[in-house]
N, C-alpha and C positions, 0 to 999 in steps of 0.2 A: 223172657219178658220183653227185652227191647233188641232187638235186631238188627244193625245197621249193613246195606250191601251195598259196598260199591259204591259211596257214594259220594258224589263231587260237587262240587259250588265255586261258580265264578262269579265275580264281580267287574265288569268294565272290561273284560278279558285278562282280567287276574286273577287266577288260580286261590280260592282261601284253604279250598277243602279237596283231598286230591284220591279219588279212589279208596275210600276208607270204608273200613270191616270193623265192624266191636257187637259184643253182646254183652248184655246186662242181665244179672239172674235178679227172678222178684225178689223184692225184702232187703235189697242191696241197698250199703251205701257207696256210689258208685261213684270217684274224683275224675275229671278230666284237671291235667295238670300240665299249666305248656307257662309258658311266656305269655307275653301282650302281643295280638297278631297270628298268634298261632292258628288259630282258625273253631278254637275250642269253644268263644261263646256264638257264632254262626253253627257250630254245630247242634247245641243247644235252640237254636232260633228255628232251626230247620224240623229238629223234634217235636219242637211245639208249634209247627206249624206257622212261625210268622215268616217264614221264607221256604221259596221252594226250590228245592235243588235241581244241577244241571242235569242231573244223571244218578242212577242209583234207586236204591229201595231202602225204607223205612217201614219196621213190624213192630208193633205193638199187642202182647199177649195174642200170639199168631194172626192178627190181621193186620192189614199192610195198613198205611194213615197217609202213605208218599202222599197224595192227593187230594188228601181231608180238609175240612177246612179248619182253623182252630176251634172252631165251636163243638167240633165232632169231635175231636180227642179226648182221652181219657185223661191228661193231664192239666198240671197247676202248674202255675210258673210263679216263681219270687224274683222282683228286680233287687238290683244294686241299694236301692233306694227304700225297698220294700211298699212303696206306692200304696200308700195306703190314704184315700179321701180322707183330706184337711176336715170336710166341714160336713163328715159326717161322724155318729157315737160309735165305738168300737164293734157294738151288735148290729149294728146297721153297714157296717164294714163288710160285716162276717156274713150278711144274709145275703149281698149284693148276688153270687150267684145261683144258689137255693130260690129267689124271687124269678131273676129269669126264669131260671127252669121251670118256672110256674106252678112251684108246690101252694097251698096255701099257708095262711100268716099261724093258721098252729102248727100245721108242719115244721115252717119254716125256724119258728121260737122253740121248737123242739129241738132242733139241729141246732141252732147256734147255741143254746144255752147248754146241750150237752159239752159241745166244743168251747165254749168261756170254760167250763167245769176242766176237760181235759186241759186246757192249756192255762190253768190257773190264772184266768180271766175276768171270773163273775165278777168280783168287786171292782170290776173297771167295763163295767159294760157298757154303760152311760159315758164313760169318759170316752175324749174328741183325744185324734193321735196325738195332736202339740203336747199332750199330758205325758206321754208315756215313756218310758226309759229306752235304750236301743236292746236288753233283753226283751221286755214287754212289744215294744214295734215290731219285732221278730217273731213271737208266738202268736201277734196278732195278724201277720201278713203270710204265715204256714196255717190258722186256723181258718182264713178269708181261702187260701189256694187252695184245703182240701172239703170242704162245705158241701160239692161236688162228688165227694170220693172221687177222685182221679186215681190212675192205676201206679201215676207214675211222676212226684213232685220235682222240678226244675228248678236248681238253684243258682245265680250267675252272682258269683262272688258278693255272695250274702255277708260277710264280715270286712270286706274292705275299706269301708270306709270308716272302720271303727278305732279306738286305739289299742294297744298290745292287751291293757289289762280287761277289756271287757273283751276283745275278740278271744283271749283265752277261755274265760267263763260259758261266751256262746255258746262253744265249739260244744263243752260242754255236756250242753244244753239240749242241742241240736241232735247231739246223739243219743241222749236220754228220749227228746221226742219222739224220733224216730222209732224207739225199741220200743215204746209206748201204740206208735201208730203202726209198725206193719208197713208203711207204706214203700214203694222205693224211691228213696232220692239219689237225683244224678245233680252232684255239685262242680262248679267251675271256679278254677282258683288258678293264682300265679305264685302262691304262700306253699314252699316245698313243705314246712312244719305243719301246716294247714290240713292239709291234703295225705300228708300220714296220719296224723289224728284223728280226721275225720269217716276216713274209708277204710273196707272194708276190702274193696277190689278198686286198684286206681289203675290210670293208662295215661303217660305221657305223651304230649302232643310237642310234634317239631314242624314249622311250616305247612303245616295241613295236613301230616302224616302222623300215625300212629308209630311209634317207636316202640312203646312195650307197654302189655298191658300184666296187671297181676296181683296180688296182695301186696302192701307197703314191705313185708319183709321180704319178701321177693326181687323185690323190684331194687330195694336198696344191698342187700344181700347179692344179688345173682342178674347183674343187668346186662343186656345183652347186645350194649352197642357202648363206645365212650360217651355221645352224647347224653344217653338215658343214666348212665353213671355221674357224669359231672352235671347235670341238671338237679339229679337228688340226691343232694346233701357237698358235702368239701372232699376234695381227693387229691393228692399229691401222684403226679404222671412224671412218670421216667421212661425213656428212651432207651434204647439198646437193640444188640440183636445175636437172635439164638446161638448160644455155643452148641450146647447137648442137650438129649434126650435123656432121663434115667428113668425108665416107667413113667408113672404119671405125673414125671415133672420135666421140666425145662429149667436149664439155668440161662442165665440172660444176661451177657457183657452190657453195663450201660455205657450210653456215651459219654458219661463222666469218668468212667473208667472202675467201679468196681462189679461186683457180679451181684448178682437177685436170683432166687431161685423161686419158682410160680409153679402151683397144682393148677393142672389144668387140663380139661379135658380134647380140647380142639385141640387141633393138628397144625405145629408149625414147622417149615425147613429148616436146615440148617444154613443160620447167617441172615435169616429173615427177618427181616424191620419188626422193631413192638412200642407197643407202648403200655407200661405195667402200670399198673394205679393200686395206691395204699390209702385208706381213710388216714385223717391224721390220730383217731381215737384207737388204730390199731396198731399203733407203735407205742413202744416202751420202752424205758431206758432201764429195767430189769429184767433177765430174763427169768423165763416160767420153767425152762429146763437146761440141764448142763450144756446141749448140743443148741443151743436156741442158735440161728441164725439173727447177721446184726446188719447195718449199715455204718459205715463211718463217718462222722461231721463235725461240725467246729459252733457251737452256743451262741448265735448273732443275735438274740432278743428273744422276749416274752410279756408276753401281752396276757392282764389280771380279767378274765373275763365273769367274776364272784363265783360260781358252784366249780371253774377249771380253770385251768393255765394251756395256756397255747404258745408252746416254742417254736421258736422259726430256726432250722437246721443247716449249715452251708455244708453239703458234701463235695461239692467242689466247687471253681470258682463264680460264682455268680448262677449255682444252682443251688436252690435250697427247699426245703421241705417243712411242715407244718406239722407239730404233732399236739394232741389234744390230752390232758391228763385232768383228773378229776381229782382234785384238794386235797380230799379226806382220804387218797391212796398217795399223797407226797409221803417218801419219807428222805428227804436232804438229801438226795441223789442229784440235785441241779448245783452245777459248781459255778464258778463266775463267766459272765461274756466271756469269748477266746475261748471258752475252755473244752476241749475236745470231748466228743461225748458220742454213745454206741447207743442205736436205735436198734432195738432186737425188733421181729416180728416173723408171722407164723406165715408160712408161704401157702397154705391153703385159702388166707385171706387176702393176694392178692391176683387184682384182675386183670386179664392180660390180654390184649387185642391186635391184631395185624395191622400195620400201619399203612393204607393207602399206597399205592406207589403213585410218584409225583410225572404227570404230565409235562412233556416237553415239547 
């Protein structure tokens, strides 16, 4: 469906976008998910044509667009803002590019009133945006971008500016649309909760490069760099380095001084730098089996978060660890501050990385 090769973008001879590859399958909902700066909504500007890249290739349902002009794309774009004309009625919004296109005004009221119907609009068809809620501004600024049928809808963090409780609803929403219209959206967000909800297939973005692209369980399950790990979602990193091999595990001396044992499929020496990463929702202070493997630490605090409790863990001095338990699984296993306490957990679910070696 969307193809990208190779493709770079500078600005004032700063690099945003650096050699990137991604594909998109139609019908996708597809997140790009980076930070501020990452280069993730230029990427998005570049697909829709309002920038043109330094270098590289862009394909749209097998034909290239690198060169198109935005009027010649098969796509709709939604801003931040959803830009929808103050001082026009919502049908008049919605025909703004059907008109260009020079259909005529039965045409044109065929389109849009089918589209009021699908985006449960008609009784606000007359109404001007100032009227509309940010659910309603939202189905009216997705029914204005596909009016067109575009092949391929562009969203640049469409629920940012909203607050928790309605950006949840969107999200939604968005996705209900979606399964309604067929169409693919490629969304950009910096909201890691967002961007699992939302998609289908997502791709982290670090400084203008792709780190990993894949389904959210994937991507949070099975990440394939530490950045792309500590970007989605909280992870507690311990240091150490390889004792042995036993089959497909590693036990791992940390540098605070007790062992880890890690499933894992790469290849490490013996005595080689790591760095092992545990969520803090996959620790336990019971174990699930007699031989459960544990860590040892001492109860420095907890924090009431309403659906879980989040303990902070000192396994040695002035290292500590965060684990996540959910309420309705307490059962009075938490003793007082000070009080020493065995974090079990399963060695299949921790992830374990080669530690750079430091430049001198």
């Amino acid at each position: 469906m969307i193809r990208i090769e190779a493709l770079s973008k500078s600005f004032d001879g700063k690099t945003v976008l650096s050699d990137f590859f991604l594909e998109i399958k139609a019908g996708e909902r597809f997140v790009l998910l980076g930070q501020s700066g990452c280069g993730k909504t230029t990427l998005l500007r570049l697909i829709a044509g309002f920038e043109k890249p330094s270098s590289g290739k862009i394909w749209i349902e097998g034909e290239e667009v690198t060169n198109l002009p935005v009027e010649k794309r098969p796509v709709g774009f939604i801003f931040q803002n959803y830009a929808l004309f103050p001082h026009m009625s919502i049908f008049d919004n919605i025909a703004v590019g059907p008109r260009l296109k020079g259909f005529s005004e039965q045409e044109v009221a065929q389109k849009v009133n089918t589209l009021l119907e699908t985006m449960r609009l008609m009784d606000l068809r007359d109404a001007y945006p100032g009227r509309l809620s940010g659910g309603e501004s939202q189905r009216a600024a997705i029914a204005r971008a596909i009016a067109n049928q575009p092949k391929v809808l562009l969203l640049d963090e469409p629920l940012s500016a909203l607050d928790l409780e309605l950006r949840q609803s969107l999200r939604h929403e968005l996705v209900e649309l979606q399964q309604i219209l067929q169409t693919t959206f490629l969304f950009v967000t910096h909201d890691q909760e967002e961007a699992m909800s939302l998609a289908t297939r997502m791709a982290i973005m670090k400084d203008g490069v792709l780190l990993q692209a894949g389904t959210p369980e994937e991507l949070y399950d099975r990440p394939n760099s530490p950045d792309a790990l500590e970007f989605l979602g909280d992870a507690n990193r311990l240091e150490g380095g390889v004792l042995r091999r036993e089959g497909g595990r590693i036990v791992v001396v940390l540098n605070l001084g007790q062992a880890l044992e890690c499933e894992t499929e790469s290849h490490f020496e013996l005595r080689q730098e790591v760095a092992c990463f545990l969520r803090p929702e996959r620790l336990f202070l019971t174990p699930h089996q007699p031989d459960a493997l544990y860590l040892e630490g001492k109860l420095m605090g907890q924090e009431f978060l309403g659906d879980c409790l989040v303990l902070r863990v000192e396994l040695a001095h002035e290292v500590c660890v965060k684990i996540r338990l959910q309420r309705g699984n307490l059962d009075g296993t938490i003793g007082p501050m000070g009080d020493a306490i065995k974090l079990y957990y399963d060695p299949r679910q921790v992830q374990v990385f080669a530690v750079p070696e430091k430049a001198y």
